[in-house]
Biopython code that builds the backbone (N, CA, C, O; Angstrom):
import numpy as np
from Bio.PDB.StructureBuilder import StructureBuilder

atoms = [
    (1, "UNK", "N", (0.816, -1.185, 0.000)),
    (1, "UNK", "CA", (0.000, 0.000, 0.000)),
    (1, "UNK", "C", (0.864, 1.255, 0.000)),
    (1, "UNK", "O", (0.364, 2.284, -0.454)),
    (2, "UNK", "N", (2.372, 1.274, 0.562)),
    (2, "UNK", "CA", (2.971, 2.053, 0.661)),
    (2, "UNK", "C", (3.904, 2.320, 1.064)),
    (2, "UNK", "O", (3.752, 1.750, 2.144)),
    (3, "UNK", "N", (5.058, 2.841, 1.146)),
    (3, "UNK", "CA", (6.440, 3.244, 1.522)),
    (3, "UNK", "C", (6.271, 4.653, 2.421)),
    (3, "UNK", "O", (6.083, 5.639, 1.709)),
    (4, "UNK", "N", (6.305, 4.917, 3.885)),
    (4, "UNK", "CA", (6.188, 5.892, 4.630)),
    (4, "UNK", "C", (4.773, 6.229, 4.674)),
    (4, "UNK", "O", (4.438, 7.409, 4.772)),
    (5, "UNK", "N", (3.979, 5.363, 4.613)),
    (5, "UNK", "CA", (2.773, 5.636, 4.834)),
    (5, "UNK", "C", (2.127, 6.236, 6.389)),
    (5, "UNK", "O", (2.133, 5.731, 7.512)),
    (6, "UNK", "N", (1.573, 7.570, 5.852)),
    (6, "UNK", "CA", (0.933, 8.521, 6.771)),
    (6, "UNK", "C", (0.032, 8.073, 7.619)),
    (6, "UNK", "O", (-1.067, 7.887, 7.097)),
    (7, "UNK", "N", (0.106, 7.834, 8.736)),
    (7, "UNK", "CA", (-1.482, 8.181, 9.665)),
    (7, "UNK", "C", (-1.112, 9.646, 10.747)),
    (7, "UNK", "O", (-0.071, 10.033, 11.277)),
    (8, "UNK", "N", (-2.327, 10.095, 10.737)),
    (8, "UNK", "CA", (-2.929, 11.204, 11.509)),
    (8, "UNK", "C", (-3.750, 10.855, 12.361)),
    (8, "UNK", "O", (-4.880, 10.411, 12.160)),
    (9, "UNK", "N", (-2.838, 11.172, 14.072)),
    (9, "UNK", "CA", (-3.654, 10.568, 15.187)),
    (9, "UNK", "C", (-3.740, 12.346, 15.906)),
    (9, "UNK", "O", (-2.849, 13.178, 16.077)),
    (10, "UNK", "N", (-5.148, 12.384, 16.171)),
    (10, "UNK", "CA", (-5.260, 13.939, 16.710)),
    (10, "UNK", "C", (-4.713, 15.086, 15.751)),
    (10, "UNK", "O", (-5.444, 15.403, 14.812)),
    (11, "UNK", "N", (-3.679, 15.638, 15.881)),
    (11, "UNK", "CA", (-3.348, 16.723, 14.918)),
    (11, "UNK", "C", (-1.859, 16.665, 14.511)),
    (11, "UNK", "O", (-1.181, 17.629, 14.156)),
    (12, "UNK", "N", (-1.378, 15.117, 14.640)),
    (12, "UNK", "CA", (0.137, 14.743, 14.386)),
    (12, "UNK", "C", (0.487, 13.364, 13.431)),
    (12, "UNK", "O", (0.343, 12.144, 13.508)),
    (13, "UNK", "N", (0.869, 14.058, 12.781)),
    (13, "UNK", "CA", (1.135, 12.708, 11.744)),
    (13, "UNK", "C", (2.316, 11.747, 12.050)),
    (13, "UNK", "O", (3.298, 12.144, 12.678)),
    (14, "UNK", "N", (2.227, 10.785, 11.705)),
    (14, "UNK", "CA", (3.329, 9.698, 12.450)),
    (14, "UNK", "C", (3.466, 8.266, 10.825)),
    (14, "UNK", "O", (2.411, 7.807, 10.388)),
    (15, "UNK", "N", (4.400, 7.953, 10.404)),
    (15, "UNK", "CA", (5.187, 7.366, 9.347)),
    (15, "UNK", "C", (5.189, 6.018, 9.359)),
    (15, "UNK", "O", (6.223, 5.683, 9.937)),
    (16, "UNK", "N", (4.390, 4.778, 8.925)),
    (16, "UNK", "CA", (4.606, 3.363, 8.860)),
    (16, "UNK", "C", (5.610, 3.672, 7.806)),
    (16, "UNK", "O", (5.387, 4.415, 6.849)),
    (17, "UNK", "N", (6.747, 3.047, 8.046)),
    (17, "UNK", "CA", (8.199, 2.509, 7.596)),
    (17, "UNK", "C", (7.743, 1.750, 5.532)),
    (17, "UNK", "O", (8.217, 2.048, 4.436)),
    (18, "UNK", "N", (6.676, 0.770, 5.953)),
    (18, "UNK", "CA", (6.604, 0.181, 5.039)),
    (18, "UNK", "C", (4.799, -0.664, 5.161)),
    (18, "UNK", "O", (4.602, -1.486, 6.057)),
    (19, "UNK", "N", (3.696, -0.306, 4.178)),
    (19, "UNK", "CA", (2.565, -0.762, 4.678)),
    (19, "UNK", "C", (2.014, -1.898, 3.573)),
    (19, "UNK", "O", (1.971, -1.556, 2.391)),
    (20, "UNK", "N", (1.727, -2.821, 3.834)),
    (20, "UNK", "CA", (0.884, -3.979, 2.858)),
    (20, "UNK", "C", (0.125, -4.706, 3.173)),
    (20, "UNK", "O", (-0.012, -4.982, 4.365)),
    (21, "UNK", "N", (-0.484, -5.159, 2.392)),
    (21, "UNK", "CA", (-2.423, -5.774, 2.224)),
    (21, "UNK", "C", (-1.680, -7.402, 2.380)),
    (21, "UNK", "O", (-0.652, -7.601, 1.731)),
    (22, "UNK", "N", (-2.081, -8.205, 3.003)),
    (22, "UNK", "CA", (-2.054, -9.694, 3.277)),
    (22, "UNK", "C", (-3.218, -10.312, 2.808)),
    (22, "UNK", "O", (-4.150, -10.371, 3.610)),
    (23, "UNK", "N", (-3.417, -10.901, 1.423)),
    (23, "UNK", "CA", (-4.701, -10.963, 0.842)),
    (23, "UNK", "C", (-5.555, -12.448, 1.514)),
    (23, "UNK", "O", (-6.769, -12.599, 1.651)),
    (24, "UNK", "N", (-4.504, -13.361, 1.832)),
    (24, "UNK", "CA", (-4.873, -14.630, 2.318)),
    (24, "UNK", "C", (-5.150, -14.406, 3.884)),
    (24, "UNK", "O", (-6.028, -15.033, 4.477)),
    (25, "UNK", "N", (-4.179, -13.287, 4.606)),
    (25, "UNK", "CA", (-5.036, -12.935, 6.133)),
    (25, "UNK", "C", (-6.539, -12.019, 5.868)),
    (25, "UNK", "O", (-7.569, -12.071, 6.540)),
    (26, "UNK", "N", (-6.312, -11.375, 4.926)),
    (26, "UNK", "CA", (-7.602, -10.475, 4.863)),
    (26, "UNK", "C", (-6.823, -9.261, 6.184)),
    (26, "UNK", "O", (-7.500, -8.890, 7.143)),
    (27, "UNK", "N", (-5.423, -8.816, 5.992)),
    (27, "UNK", "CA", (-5.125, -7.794, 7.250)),
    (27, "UNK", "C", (-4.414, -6.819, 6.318)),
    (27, "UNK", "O", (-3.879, -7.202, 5.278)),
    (28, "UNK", "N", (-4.422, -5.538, 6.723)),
    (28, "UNK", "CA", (-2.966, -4.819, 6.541)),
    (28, "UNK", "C", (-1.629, -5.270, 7.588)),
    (28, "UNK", "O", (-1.713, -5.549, 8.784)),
    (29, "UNK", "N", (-0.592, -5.248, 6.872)),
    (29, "UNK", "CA", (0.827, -5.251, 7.630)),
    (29, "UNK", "C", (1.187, -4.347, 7.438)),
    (29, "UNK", "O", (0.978, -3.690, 6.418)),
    (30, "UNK", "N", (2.180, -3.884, 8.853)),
    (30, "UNK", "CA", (3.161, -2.753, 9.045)),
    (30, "UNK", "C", (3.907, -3.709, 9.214)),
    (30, "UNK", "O", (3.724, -4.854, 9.627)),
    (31, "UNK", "N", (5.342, -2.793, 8.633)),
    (31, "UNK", "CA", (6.601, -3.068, 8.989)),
    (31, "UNK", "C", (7.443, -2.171, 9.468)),
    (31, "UNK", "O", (7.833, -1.190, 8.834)),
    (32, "UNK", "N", (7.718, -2.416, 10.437)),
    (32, "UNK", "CA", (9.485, -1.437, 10.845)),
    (32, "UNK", "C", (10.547, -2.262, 10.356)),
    (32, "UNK", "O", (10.670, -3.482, 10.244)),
    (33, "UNK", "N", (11.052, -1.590, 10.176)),
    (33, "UNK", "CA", (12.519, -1.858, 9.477)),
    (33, "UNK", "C", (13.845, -0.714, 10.730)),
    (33, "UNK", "O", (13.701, 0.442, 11.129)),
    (34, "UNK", "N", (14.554, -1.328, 10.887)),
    (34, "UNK", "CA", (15.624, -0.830, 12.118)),
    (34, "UNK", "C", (16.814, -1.783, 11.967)),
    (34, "UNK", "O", (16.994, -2.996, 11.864)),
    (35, "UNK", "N", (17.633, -0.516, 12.008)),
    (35, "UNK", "CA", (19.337, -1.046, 11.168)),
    (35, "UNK", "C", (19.735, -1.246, 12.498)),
    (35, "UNK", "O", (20.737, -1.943, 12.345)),
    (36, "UNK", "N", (19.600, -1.089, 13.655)),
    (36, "UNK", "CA", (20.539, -1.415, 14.629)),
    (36, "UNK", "C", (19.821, -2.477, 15.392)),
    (36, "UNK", "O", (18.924, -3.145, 14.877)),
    (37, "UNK", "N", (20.294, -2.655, 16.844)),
    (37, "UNK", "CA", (19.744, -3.626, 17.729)),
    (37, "UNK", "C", (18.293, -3.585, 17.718)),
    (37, "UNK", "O", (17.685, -2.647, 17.201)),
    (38, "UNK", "N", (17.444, -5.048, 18.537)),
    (38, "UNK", "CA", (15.983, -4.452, 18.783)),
    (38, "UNK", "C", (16.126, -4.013, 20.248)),
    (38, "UNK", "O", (16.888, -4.498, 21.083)),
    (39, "UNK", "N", (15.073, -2.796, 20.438)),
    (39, "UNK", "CA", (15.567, -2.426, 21.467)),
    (39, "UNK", "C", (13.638, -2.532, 22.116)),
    (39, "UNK", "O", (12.930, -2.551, 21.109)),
    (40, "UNK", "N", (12.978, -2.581, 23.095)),
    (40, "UNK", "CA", (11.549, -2.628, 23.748)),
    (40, "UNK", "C", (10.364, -1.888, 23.272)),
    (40, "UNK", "O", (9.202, -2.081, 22.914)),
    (41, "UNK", "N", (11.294, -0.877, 23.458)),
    (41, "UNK", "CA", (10.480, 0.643, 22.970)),
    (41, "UNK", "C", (9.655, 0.348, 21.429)),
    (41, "UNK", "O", (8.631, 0.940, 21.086)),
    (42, "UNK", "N", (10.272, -0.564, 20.728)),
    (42, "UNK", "CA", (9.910, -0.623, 19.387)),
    (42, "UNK", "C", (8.417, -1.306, 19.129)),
    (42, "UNK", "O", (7.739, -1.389, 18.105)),
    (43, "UNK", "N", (8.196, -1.750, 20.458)),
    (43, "UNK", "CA", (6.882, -2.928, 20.147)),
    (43, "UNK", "C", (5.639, -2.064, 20.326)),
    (43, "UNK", "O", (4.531, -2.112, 19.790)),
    (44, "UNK", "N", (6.461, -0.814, 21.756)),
    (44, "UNK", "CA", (5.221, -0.094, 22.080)),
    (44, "UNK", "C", (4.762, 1.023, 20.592)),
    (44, "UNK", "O", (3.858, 1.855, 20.516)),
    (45, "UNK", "N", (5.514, 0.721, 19.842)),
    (45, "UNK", "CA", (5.663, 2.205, 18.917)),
    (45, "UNK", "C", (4.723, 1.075, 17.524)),
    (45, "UNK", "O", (3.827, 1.623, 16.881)),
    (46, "UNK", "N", (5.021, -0.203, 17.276)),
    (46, "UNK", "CA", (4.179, -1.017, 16.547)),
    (46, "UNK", "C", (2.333, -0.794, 16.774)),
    (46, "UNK", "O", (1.385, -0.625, 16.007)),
    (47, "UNK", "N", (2.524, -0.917, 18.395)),
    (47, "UNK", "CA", (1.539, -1.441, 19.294)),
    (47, "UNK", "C", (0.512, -0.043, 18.908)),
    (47, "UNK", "O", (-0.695, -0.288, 18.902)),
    (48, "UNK", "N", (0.835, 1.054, 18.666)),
    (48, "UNK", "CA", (0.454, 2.090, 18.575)),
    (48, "UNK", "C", (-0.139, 2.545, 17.048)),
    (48, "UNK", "O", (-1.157, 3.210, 16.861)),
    (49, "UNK", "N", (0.882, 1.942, 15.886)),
    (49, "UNK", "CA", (0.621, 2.251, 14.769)),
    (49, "UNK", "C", (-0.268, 1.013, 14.336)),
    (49, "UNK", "O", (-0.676, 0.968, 13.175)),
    (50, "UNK", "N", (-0.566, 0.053, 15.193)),
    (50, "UNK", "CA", (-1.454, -1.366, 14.463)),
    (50, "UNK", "C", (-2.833, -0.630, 15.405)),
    (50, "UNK", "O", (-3.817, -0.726, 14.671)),
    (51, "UNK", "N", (-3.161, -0.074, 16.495)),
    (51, "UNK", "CA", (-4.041, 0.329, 17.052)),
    (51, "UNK", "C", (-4.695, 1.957, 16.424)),
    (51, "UNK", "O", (-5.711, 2.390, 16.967)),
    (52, "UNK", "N", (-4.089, 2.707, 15.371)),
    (52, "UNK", "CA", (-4.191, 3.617, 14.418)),
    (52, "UNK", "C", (-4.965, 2.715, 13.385)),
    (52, "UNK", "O", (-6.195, 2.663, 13.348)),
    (53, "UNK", "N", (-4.161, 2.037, 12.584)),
    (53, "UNK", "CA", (-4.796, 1.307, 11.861)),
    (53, "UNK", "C", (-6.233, 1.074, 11.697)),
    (53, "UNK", "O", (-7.221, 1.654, 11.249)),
    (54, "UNK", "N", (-5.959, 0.125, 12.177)),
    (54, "UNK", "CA", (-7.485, -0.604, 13.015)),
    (54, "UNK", "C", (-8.615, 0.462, 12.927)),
    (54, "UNK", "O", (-9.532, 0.525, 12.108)),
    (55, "UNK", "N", (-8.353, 1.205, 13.867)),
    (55, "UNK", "CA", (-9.252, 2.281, 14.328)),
    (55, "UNK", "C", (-9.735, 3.713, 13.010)),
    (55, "UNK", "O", (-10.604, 4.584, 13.051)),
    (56, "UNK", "N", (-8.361, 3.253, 11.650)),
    (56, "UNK", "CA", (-8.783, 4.549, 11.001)),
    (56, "UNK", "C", (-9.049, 4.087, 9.610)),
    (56, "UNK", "O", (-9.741, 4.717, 8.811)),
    (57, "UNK", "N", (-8.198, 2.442, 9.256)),
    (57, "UNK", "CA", (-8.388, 2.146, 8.277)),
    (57, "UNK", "C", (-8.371, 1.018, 7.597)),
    (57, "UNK", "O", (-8.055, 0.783, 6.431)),
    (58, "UNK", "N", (-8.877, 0.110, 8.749)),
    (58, "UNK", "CA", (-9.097, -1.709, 8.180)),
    (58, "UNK", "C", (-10.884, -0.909, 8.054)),
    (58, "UNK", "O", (-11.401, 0.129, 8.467)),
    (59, "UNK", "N", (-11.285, -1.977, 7.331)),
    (59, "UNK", "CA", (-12.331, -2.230, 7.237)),
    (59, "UNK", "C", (-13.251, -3.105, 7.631)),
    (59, "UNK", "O", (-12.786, -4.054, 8.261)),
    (60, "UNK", "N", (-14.930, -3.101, 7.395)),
    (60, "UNK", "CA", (-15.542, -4.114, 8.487)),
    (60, "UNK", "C", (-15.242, -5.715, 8.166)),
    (60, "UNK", "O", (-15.408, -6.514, 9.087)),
    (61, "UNK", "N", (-14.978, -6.000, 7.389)),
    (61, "UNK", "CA", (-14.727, -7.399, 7.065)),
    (61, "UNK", "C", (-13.383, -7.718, 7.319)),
    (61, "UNK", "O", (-13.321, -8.924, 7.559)),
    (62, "UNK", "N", (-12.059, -7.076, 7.386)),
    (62, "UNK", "CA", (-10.789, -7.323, 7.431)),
    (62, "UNK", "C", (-10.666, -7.872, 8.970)),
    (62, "UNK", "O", (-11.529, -7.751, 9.839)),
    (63, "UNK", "N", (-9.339, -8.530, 9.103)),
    (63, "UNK", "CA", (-9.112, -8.529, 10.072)),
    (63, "UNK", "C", (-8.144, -7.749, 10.899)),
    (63, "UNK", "O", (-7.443, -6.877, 10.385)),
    (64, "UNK", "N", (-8.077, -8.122, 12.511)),
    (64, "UNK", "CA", (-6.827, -6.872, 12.825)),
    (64, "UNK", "C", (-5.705, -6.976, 12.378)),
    (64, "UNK", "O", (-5.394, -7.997, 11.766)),
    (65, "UNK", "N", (-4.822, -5.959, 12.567)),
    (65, "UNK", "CA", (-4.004, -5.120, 11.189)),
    (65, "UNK", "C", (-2.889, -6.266, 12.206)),
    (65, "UNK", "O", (-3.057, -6.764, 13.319)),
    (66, "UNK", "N", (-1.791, -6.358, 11.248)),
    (66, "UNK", "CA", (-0.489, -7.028, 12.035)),
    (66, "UNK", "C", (1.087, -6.543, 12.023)),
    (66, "UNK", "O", (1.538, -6.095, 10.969)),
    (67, "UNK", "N", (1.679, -6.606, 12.846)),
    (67, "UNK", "CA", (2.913, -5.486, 12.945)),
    (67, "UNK", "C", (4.501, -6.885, 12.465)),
    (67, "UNK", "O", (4.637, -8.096, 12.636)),
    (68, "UNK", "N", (5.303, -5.858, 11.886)),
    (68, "UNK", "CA", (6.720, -6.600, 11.750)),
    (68, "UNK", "C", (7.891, -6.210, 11.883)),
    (68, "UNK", "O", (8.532, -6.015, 10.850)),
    (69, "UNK", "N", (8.564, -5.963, 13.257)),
    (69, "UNK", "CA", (9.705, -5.681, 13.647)),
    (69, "UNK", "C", (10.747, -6.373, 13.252)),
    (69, "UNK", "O", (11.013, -7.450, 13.787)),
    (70, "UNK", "N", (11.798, -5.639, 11.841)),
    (70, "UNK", "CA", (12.704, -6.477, 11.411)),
    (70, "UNK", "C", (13.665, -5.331, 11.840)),
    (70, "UNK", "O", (13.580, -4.110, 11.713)),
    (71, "UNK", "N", (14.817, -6.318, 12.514)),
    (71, "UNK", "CA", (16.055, -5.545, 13.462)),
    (71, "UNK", "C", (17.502, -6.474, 12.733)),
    (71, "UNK", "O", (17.357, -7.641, 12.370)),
    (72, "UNK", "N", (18.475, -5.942, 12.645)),
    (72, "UNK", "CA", (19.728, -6.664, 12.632)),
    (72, "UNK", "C", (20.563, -7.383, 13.336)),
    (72, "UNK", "O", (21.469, -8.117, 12.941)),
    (73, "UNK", "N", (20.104, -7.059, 14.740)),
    (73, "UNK", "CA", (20.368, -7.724, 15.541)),
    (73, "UNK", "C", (19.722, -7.567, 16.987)),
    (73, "UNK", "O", (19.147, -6.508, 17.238)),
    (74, "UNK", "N", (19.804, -8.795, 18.171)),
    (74, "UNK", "CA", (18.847, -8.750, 19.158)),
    (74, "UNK", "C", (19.393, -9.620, 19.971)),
    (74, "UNK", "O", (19.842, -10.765, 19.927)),
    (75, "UNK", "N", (19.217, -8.682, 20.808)),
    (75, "UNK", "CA", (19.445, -10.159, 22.470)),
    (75, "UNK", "C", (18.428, -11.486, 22.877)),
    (75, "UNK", "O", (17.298, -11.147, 23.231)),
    (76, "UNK", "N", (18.572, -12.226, 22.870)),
    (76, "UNK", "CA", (17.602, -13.418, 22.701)),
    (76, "UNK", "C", (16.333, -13.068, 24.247)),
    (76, "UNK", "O", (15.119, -13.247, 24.342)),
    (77, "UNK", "N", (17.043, -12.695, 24.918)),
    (77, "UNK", "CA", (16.285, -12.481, 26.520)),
    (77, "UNK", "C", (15.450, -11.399, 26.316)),
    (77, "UNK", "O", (14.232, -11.480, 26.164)),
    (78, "UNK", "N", (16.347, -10.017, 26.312)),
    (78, "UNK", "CA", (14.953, -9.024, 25.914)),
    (78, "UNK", "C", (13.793, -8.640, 24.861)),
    (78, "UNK", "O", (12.943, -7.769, 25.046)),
    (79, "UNK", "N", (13.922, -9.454, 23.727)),
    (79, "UNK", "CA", (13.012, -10.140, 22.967)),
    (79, "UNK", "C", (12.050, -10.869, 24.111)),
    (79, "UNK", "O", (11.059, -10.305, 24.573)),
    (80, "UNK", "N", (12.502, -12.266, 24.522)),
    (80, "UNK", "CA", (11.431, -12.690, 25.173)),
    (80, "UNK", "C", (10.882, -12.088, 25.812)),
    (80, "UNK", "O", (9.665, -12.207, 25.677)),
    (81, "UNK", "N", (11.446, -10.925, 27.059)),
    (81, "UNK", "CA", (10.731, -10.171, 28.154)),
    (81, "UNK", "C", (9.765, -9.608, 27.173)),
    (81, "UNK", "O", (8.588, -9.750, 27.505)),
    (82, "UNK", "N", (10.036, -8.849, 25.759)),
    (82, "UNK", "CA", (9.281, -8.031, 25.394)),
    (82, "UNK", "C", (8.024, -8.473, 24.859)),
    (82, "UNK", "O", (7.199, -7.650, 24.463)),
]
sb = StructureBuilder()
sb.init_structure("model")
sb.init_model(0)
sb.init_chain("A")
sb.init_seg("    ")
for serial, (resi, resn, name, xyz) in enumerate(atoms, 1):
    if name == "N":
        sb.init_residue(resn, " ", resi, " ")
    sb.init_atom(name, np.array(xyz, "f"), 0.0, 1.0, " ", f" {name:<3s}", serial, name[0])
structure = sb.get_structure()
């Protein structure tokens, strides 16, 4: 659907990395894309742009939207905590 795709939450616009239609889930996907470590913060910042989504632009038949944190590298532990 898009490369830096816009949502507008209140009066601030905020950037999905990378957005696409999953025709066999019936969902939109976000993706982050992040050149360095994964770091926690990143899930709440997913958690936020799949709850935009949802709320501004799946539709009634779709299902909920789904997020994809791709990192270069990651600690195996704070992954799990997260």
């Amino acid at each position: 659907m898009g490369e830096e795709y816009r949502i507008q939450v209140g009066d601030e616009d905020f950037f999905i990395e990378l957005l696409c239609y999953n025709r066999d889930l019936s969902c939109l996907v976000a993706f982050e894309l992040k050149v360095g470590k994964f770091k926690p913060e990143y899930v709440s910042k997913m958690d936020f742009y799949l709850e935009a989504l949802d709320r501004q632009e799946k539709k009634n038949n779709e299902n909920p939207s789904v997020g994809i944190i791709l990192c270069i590298d990651k600690n195996e532990k704070v992954v799990e905590y997260t």
